[in-house]
C-alpha positions in Angstrom: 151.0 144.7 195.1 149.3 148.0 193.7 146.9 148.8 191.0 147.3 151.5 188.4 145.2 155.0 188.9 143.4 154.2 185.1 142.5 151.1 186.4 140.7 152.6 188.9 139.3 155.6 187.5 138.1 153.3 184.3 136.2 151.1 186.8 134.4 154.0 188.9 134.6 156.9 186.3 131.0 157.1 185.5 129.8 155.7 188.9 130.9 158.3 191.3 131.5 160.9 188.3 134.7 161.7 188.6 136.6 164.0 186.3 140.1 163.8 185.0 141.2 167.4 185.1 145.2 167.2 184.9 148.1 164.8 185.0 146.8 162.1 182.0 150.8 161.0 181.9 150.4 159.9 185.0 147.5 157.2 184.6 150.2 154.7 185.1 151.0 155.6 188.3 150.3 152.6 191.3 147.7 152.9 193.9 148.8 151.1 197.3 146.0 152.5 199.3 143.8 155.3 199.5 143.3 158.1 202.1 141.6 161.1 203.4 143.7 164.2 204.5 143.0 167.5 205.0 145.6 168.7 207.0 149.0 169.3 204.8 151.2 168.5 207.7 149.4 164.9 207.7 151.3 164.5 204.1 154.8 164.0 206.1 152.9 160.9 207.4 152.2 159.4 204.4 154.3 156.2 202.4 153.9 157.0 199.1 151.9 155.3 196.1 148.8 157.0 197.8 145.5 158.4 196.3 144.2 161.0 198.4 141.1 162.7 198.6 140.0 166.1 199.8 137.0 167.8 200.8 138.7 171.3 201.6 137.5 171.3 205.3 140.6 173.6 206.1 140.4 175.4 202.6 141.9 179.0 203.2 142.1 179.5 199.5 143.9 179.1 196.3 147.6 179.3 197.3 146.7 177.2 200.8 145.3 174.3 198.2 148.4 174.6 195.4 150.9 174.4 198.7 148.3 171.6 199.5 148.9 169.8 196.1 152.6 170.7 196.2 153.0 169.2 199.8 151.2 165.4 198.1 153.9 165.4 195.3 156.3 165.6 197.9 154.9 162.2 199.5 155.3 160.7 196.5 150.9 160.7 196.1 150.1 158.8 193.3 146.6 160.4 192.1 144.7 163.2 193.9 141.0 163.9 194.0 139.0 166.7 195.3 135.3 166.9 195.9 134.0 170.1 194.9 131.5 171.4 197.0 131.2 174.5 199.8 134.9 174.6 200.6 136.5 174.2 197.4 134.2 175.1 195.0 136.5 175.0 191.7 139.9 173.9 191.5 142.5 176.9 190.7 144.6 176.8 187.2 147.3 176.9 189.1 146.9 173.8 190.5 145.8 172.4 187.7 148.7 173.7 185.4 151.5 172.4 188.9 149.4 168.7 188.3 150.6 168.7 184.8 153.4 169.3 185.4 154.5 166.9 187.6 152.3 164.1 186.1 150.2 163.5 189.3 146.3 163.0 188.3 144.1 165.1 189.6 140.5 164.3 190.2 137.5 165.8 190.9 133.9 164.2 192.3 130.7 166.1 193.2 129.4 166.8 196.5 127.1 164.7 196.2 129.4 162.2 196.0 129.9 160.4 198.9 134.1 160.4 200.1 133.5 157.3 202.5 131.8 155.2 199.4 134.7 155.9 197.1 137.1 155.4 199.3 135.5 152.3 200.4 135.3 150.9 197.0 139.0 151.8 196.1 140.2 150.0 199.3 138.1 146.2 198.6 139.9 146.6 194.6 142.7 147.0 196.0 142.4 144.5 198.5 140.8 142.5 195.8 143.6 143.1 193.3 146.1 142.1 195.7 144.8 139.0 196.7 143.7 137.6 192.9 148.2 138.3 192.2 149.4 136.5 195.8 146.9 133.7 194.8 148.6 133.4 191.1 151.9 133.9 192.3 151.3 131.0 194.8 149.9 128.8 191.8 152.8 129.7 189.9 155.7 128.7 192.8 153.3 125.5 193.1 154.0 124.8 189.4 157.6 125.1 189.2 158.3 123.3 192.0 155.6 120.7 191.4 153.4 120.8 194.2 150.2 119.7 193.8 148.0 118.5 191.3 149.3 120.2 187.7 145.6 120.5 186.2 143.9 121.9 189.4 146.9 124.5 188.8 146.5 124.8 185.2 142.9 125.6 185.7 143.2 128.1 188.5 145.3 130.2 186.3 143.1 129.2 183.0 140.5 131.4 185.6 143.1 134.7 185.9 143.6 135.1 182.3 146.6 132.1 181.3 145.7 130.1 178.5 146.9 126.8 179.5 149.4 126.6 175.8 150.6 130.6 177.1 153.8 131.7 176.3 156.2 132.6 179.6 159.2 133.6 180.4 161.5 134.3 183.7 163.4 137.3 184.7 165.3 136.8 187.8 166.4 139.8 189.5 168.6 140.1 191.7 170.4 143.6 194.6 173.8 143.9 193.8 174.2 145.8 196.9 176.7 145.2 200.2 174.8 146.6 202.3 171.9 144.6 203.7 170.2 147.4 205.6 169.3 148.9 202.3 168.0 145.8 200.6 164.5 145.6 202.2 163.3 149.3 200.7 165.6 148.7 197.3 163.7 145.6 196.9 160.6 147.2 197.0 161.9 150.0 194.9 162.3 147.2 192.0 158.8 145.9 192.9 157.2 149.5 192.5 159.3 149.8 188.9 158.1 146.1 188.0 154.5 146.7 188.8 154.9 150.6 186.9 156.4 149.3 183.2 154.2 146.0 183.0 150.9 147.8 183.7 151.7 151.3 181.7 152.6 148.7 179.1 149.7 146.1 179.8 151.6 143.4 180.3 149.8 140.2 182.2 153.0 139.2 184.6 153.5 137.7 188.2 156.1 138.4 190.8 157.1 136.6 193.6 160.7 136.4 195.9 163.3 134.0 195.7 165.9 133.4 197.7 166.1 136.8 198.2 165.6 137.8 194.5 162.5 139.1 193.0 161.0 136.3 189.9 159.0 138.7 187.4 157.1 135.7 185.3 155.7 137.4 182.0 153.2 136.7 179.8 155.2 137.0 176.5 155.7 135.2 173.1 158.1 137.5 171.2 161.4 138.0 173.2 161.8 141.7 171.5 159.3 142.5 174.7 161.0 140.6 176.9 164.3 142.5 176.3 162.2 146.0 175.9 161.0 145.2 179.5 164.4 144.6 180.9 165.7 147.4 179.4 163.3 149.8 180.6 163.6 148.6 184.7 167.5 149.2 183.7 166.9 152.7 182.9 164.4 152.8 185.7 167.7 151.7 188.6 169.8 153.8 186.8 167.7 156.7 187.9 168.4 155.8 190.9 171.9 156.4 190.7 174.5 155.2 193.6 171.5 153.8 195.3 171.9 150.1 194.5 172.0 148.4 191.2 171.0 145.1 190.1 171.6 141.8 187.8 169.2 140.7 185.8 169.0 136.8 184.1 166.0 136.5 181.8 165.3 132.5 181.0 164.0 131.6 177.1 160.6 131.8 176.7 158.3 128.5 176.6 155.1 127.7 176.3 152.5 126.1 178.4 153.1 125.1 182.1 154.5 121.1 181.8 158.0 122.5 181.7 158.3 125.9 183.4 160.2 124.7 186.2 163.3 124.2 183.5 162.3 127.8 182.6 162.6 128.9 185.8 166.0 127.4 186.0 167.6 128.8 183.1 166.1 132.3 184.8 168.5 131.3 187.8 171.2 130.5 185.6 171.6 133.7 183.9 171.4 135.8 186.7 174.0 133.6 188.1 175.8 134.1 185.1 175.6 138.1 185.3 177.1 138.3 188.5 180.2 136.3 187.8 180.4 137.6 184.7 179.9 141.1 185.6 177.3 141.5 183.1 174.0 143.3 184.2 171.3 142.0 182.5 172.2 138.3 180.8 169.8 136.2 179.1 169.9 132.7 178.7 169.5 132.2 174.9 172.9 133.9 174.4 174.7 132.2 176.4 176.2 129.3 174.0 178.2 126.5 175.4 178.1 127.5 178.7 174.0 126.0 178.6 175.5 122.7 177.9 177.6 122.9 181.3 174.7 124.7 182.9 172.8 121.4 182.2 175.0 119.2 184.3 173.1 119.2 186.8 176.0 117.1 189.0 178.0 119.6 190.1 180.9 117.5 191.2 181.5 116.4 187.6 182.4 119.6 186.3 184.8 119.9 189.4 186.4 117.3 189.0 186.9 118.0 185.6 188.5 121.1 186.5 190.7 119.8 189.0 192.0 117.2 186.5 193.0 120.0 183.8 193.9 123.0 186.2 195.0 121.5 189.5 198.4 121.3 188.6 199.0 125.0 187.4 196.9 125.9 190.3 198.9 124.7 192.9 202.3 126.0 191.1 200.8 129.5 190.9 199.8 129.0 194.7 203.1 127.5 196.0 205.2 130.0 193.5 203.4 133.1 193.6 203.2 133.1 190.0 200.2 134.0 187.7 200.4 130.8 184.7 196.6 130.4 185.2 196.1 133.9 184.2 198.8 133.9 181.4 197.0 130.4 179.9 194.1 132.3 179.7 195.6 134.7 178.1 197.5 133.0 175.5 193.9 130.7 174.4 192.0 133.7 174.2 194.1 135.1 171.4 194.5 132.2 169.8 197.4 130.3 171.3 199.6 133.5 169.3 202.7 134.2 171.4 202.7 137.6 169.0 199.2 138.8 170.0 200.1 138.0 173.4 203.5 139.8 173.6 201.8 142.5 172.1 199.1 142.5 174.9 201.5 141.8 178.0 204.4 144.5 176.6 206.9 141.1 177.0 208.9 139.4 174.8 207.5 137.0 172.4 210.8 134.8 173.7 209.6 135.3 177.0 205.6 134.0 175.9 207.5 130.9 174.7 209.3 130.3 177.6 206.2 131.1 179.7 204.2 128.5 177.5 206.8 126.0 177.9 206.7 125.7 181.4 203.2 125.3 181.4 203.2 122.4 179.4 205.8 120.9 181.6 204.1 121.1 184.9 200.5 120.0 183.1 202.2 117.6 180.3 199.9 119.3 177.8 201.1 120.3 174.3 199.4 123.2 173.7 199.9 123.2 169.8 197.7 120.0 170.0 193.7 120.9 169.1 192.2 119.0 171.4 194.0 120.3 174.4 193.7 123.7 173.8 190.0 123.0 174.0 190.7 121.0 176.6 191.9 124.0 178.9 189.3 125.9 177.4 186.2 124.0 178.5 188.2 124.4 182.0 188.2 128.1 182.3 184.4 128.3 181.2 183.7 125.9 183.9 185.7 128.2 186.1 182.9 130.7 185.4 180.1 128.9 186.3 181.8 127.3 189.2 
């Protein structure tokens, strides 16, 4: 968890006196924890999402503090604040003009201004910040899978800011990555982007991990924010390029907490959903019939379902080599047309016939009959989920 640089300048602007010199686009970026460094070669040591301070101890001038400055952008520093005083007296245009450009606040605090306070104060909000979200997000997990006592819940988050009749919704993200040793830093990659486009935009959400998949819970009643949020961590992970890439299942959105563990299962759905399907981000309201499967929740119903209307052509294809499964696809999603699908395969429409015949031999189907066209086709969306 991390807490946005405007957060904490708004908090302590006028009680340490610190002023915003550069870098206003970059109000938004998260604080993870706060240091002291004056040594540039110390920056190597640093994680990143860091808001460091400088007196200018080792101050050997203007271009020593801009390589200084240049050297924190490098680790990734989130926010930079320099206290003016007998070692840096005023801070260079240059550095103020490099801060801009790169979007990296930059601070700066009187002498008088005690370092060790500041930093002190930054530290127990952050701290403080961090604890108030890991309690939420445990209330939250408690309500979904209905541990505990549901008003002692309700009320506990009544205290963080959710109305009791709020409006939530579920975006279930999951690493669409083969390689496990990467997993560990992508994940917190997506956490970092979570945390950056719900507090830039204000957004009251949670996050917690899932069975290896990170659960964003927002605070949202109109889905056109729900869908603006997924977008933007999309375009975030595309930045990223071949790094690793994700799938993204976004549940409908319901209000108040009685039936959020449904919620959170639609959530899990979807993304299930966008993996087989191949689809990044999926969301739950669009996904038609396959919700009334989805709701089964006896799994070996719609298997034996399947087996009843494909396990026949399965085993041909199996014991033959053949493809029919593929060419009965085929043939319902353009209509049952052998035209459309001579067309599409480059065969003859003799040959779709004879194809089409055979089928209905080793299931006994007729496939000009309604009812077991849609029949089969029930069967291949259960192949989907399945």
């Amino acid at each position: 968890m991390a807490i946005a640089v405007s957060k904490l300048y708004r908090n302590c602007a006028s009680l340490y006196q610190m002023r915003l010199l550069a870098g206003h686009k970059g109000l938004s970026n998260l604080v993870e924890w706060v240091h002291i460094v004056e040594d540039q070669e110390v920056s190597s040591f640093l994680h990143g999402q860091e808001l460091i301070f400088i007196a200018g101890y080792m101050n050997r001038g203007d271009e020593w503090l801009l390589n200084f400055t240049k050297e924190l952008y490098k680790s990734k520093t989130s926010a930079f604040v320099i206290n003016i005083g007998p070692y840096i007296k005023s801070v260079p245009k240059e550095v103020i003009d490099f801060c801009n450009e790169v979007d990296m606040p930059l601070f700066t605090i009187p002498w008088k201004t005690r370092m060790v306070d500041v930093t002190r104060d930054f530290c127990t909000r952050i701290m403080h910040n961090e604890n108030t979200e890991a309690s939420v997000a445990s209330t939250i997990k408690d309500i979904i899978f209905k541990v505990g006592d549901m008003e002692t819940h309700i009320q506990h988050m009544e205290r963080n800011g959710y109305s009791r009749d709020c409006h939530l919704c579920f975006v279930n993200i999951s690493l669409d990555n083969v390689n496990e040793d990467y997993n560990s830093d992508n994940m917190e990659k997506l956490r970092l982007f979570v945390e950056q486009i719900a507090r830039t935009s204000q957004r009251m959400f949670i996050s917690f991990s899932y069975q290896s998949n990170l659960v964003v819970v927002l605070s949202e009643s109109d889905m056109y924010n729900v869908r603006k949020f997924a977008d933007e961590l999309m375009n975030l992970v595309r930045k990223e390029k071949d790094s690793f890439s994700v799938y993204i299942g976004v549940s409908s959105i319901m209000q108040g907490f009685a039936s959020q563990d449904i919620n959170f299962e639609k959530a899990i759905a979807a993304n299930e959903m966008a993996k087989k399907k191949k689809v990044r981000v999926n969301y739950y309201d669009d996904l038609d019939i396959y919700k009334v499967l989805l709701a089964v929740k006896d799994k070996k119903v719609l298997r034996e379902f399947y087996q009843d209307v494909f396990g026949k052509l399965e085993q041909y294809d199996t014991e033959n080599g053949t493809d029919l499964m593929g060419f009965l696809h085929s043939y319902l999603d353009n209509n049952g047309s052998p035209q459309l699908v001579s067309e599409q395969q480059y065969i003859h429409r003799n040959t779709v016939n004879n194809q089409i015949k055979k089928i209905e031999k080793i299931t006994g189907y007729n496939l000009l009959n309604l009812d077991e066209k849609v029949r089969c086709s029930i069967g291949y969306l259960i192949q989907d989920i399945l």
